[in-house]
DSSP file (Angstrom, degrees, kcal/mol; ACC not computed):
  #  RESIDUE AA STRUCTURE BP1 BP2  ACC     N-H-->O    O-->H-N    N-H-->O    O-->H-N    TCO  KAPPA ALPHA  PHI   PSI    X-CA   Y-CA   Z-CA
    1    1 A X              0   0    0      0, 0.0     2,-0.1     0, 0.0     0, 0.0   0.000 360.0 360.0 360.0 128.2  -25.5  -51.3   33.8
    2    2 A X        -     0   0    0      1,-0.0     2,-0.4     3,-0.0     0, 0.0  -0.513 360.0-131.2 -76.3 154.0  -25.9  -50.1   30.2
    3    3 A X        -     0   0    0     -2,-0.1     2,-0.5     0, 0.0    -1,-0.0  -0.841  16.7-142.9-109.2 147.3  -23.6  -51.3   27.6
    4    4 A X        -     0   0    0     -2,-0.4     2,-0.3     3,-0.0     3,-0.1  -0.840  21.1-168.5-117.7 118.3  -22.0  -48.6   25.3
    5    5 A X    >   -     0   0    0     -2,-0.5     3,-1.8     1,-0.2     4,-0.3  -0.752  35.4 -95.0-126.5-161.1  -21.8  -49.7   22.2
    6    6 A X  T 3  S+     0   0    0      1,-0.3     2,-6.1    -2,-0.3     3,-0.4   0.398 119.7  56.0 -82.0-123.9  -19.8  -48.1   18.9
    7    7 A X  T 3  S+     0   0    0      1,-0.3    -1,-0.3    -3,-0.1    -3,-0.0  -0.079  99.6  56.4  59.2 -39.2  -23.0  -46.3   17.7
    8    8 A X  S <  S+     0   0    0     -2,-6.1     2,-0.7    -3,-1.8    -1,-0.3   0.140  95.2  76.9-113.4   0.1  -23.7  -44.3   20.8
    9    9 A X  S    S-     0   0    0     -3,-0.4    -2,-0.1    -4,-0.3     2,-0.1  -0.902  74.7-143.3-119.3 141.8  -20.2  -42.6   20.8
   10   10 A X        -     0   0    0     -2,-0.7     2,-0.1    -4,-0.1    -2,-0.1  -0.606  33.1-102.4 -84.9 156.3  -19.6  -39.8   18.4
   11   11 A X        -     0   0    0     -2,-0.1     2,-0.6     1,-0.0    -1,-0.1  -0.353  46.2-124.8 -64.4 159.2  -15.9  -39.7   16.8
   12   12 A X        -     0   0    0     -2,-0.1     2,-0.4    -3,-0.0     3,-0.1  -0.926  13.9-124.5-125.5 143.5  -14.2  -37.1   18.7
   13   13 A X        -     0   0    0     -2,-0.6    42,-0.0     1,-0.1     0, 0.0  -0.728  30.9-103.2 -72.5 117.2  -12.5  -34.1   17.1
   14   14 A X        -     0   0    0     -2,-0.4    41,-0.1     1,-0.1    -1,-0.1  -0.102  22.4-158.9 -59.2 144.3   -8.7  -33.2   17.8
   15   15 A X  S    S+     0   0    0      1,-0.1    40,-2.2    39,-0.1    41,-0.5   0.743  71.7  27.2 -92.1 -20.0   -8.6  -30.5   20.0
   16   16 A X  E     -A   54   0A   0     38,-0.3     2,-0.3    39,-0.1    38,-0.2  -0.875  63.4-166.6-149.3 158.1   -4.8  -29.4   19.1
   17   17 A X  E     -A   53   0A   0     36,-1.0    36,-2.1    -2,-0.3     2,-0.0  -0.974  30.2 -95.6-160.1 156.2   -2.9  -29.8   16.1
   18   18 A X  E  >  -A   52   0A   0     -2,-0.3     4,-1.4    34,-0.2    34,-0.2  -0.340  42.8-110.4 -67.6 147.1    0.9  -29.4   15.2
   19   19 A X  H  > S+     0   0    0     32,-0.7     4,-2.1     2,-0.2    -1,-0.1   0.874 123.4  51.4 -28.5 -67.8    1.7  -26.1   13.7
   20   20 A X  H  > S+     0   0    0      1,-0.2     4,-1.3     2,-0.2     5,-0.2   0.951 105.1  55.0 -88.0 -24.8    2.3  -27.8   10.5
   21   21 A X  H  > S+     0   0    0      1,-0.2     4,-1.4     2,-0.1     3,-0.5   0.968 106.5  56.2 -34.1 -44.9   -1.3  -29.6   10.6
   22   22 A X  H  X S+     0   0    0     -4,-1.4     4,-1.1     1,-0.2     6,-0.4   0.713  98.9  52.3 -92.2 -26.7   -2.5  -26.5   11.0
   23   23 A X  H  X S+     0   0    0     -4,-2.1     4,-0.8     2,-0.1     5,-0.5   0.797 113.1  50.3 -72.0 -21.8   -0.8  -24.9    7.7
   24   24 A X  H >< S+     0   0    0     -4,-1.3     3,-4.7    -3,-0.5     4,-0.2   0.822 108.7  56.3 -77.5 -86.1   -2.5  -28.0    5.7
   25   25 A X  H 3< S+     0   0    0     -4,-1.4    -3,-0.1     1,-0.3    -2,-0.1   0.712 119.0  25.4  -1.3 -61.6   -5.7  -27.1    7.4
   26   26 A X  H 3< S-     0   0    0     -4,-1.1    -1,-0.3    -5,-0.2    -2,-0.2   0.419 100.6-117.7-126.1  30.6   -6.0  -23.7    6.4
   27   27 A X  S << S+     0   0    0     -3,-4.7     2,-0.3    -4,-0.8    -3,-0.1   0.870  76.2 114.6  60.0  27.9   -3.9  -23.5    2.9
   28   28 A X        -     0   0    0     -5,-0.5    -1,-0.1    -6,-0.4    -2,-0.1  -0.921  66.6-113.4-136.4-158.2   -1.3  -21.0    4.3
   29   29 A X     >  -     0   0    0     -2,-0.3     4,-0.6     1,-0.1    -1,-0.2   0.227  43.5 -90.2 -92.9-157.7    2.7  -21.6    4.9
   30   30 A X  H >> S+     0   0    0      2,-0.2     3,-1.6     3,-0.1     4,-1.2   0.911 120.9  61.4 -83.5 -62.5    4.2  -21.6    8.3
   31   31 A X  H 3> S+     0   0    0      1,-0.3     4,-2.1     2,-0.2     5,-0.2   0.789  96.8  62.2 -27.1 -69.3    4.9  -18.3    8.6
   32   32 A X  H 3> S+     0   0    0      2,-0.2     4,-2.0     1,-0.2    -1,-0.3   0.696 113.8  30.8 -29.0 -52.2    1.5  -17.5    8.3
   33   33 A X  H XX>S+     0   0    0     -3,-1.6     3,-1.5    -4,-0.6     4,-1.0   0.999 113.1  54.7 -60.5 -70.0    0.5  -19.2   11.1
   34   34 A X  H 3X5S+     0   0    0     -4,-1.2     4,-0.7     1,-0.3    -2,-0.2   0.773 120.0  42.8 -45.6 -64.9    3.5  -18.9   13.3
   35   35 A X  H 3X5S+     0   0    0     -4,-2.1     4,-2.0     2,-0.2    -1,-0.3   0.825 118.7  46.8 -60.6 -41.2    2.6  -14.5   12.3
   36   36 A X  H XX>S+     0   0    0     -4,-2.0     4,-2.1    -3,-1.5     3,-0.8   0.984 107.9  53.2 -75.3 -62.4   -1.3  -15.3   12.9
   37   37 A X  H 3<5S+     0   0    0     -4,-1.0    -1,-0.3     1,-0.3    -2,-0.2   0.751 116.4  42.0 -13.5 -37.1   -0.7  -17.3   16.4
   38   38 A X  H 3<<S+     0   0    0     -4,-0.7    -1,-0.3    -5,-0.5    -2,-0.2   0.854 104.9  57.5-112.1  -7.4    1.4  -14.1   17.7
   39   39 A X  H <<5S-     0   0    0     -4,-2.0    -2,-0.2    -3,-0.8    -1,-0.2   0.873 119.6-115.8 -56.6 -28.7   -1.0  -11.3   16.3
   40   40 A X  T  <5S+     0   0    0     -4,-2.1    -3,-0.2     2,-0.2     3,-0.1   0.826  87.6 120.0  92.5  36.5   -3.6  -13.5   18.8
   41   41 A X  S   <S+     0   0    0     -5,-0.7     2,-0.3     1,-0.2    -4,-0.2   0.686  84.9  26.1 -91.5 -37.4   -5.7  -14.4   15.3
   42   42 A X  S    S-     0   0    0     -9,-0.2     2,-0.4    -8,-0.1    -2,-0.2  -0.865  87.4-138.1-129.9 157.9   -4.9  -17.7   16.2
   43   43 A X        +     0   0    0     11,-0.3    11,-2.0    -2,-0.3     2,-0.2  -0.974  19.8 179.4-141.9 141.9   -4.2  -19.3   19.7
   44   44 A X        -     0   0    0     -2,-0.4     2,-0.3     9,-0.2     9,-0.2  -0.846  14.3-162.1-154.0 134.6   -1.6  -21.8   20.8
   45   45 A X        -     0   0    0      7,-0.5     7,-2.4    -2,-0.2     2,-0.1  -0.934  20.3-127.4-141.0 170.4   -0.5  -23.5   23.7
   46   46 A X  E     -B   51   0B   0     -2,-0.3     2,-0.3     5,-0.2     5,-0.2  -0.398  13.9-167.5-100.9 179.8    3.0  -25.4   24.4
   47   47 A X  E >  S-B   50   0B   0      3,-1.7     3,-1.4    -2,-0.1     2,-1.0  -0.605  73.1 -38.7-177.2 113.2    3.3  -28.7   25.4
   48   48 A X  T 3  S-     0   0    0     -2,-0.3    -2,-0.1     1,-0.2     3,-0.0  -0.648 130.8 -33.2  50.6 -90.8    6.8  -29.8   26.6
   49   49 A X  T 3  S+     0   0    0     -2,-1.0    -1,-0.2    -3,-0.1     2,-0.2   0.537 115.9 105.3-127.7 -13.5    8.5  -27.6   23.6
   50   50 A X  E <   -B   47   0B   0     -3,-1.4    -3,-1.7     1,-0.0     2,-0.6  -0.548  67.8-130.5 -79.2 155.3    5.8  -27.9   20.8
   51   51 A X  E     -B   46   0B   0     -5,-0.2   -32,-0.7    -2,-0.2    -5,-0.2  -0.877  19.5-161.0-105.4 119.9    3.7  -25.6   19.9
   52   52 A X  E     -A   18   0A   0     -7,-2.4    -7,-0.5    -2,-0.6     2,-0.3  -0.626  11.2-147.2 -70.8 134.6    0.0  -26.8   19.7
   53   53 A X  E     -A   17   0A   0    -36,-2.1   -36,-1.0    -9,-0.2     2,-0.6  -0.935  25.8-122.5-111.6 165.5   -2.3  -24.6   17.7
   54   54 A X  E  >  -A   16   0A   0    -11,-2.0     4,-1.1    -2,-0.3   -11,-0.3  -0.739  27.8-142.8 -92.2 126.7   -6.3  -24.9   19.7
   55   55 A X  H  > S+     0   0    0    -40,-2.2     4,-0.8    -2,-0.6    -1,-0.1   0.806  97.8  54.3 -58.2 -32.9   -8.4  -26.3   16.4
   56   56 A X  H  > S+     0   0    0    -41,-0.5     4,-3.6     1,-0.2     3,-0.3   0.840 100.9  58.7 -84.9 -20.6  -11.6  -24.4   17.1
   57   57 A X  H  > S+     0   0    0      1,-0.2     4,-2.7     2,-0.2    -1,-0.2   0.955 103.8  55.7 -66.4 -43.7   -9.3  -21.1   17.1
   58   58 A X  H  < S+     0   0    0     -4,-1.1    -1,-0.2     2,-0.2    -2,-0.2   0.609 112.1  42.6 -68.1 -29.7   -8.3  -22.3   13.1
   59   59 A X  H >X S+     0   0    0     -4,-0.8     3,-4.6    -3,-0.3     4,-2.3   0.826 113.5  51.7 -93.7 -64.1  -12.3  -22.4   11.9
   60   60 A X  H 3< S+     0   0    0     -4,-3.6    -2,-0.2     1,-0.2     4,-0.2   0.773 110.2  44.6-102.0  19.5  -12.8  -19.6   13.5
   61   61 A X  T 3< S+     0   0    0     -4,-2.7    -1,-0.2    -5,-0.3    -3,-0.2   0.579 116.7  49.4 -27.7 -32.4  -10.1  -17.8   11.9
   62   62 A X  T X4 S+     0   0    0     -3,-4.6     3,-1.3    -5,-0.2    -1,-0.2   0.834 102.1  57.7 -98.6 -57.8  -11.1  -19.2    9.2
   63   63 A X  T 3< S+     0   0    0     -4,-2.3    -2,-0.2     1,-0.2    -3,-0.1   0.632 106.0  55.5 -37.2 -30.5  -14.8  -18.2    9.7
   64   64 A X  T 3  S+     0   0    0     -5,-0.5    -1,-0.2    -4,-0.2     2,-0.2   0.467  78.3 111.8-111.2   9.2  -13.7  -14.3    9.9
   65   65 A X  S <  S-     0   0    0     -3,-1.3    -3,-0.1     1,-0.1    -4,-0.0  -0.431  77.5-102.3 -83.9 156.8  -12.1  -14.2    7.1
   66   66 A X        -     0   0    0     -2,-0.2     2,-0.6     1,-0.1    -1,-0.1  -0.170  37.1-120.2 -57.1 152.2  -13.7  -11.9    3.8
   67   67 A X        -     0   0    0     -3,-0.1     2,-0.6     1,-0.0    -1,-0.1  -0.769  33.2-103.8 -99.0 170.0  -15.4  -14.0    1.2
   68   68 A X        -     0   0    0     -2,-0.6     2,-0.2     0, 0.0    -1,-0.0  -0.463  26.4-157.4 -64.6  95.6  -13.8  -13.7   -2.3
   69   69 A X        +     0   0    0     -2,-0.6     2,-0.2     2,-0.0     0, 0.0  -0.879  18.5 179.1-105.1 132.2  -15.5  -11.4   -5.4
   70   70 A X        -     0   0    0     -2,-0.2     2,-0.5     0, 0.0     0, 0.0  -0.530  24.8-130.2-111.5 170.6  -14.3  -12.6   -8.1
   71   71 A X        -     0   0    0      1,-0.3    -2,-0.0    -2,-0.2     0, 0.0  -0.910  41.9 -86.8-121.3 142.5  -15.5  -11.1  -11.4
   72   72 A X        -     0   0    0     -2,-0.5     2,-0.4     1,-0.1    -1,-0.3   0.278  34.8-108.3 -39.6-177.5  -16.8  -13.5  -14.1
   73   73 A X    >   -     0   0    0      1,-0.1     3,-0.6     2,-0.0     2,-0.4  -0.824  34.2-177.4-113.0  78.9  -14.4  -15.3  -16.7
   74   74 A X  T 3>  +     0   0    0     -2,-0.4     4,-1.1     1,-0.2     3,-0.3   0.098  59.2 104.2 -69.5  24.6  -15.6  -13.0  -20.1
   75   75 A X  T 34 S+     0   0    0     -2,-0.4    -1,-0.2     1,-0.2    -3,-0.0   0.694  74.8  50.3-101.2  17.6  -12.9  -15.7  -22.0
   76   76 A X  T <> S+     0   0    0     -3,-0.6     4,-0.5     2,-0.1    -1,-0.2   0.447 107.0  49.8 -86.3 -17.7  -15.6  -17.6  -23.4
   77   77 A X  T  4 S+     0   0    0     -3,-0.3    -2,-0.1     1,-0.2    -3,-0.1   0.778 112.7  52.3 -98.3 -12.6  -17.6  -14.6  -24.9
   78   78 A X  T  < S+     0   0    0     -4,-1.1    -1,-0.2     1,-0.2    -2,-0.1   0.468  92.5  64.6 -93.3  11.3  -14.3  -13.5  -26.5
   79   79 A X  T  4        0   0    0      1,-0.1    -1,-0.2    -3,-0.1    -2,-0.1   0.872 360.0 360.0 -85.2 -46.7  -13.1  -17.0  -28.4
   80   80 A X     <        0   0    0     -4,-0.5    -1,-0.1     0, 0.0    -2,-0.1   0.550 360.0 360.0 -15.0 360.0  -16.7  -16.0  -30.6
């Protein structure tokens, strides 16, 4: 029989997360979620009366989102 030891098990990832975990997670309010969750951006299951959000649904939410152009900072060439 092999012996398992800590090394040979990966840490395991939460699979579900509180509603408001899930606003820390991805920087927006409640609302936001609670809005994204019933558009079907984001996906949720209950358990007894809480609302679960599914973690992998939160990356790749997260994943499909635009990335940002930003336009330079010109307020360093205008201090001159």
């Amino acid at each position: 029989m092999k012996v398992i030891e800590k090394a040979d098990i990966a840490p395991l990832e939460p699979l579900l997360c509180s509603v408001a975990a899930a606003t820390t997670l991805i920087g927006r309010c409640e609302r936001s979620v609670i809005d994204a969750i019933a558009r079907g951006e984001l996906k949720a299951v209950k358990s007894d009366r809480r609302t679960l959000v599914v973690v992998q649904s939160l990356k790749d939410y997260v994943a499909k989102l635009p990335l940002a152009k930003l336009k330079p900072d010109n307020r360093e060439s205008r201090r001159g």
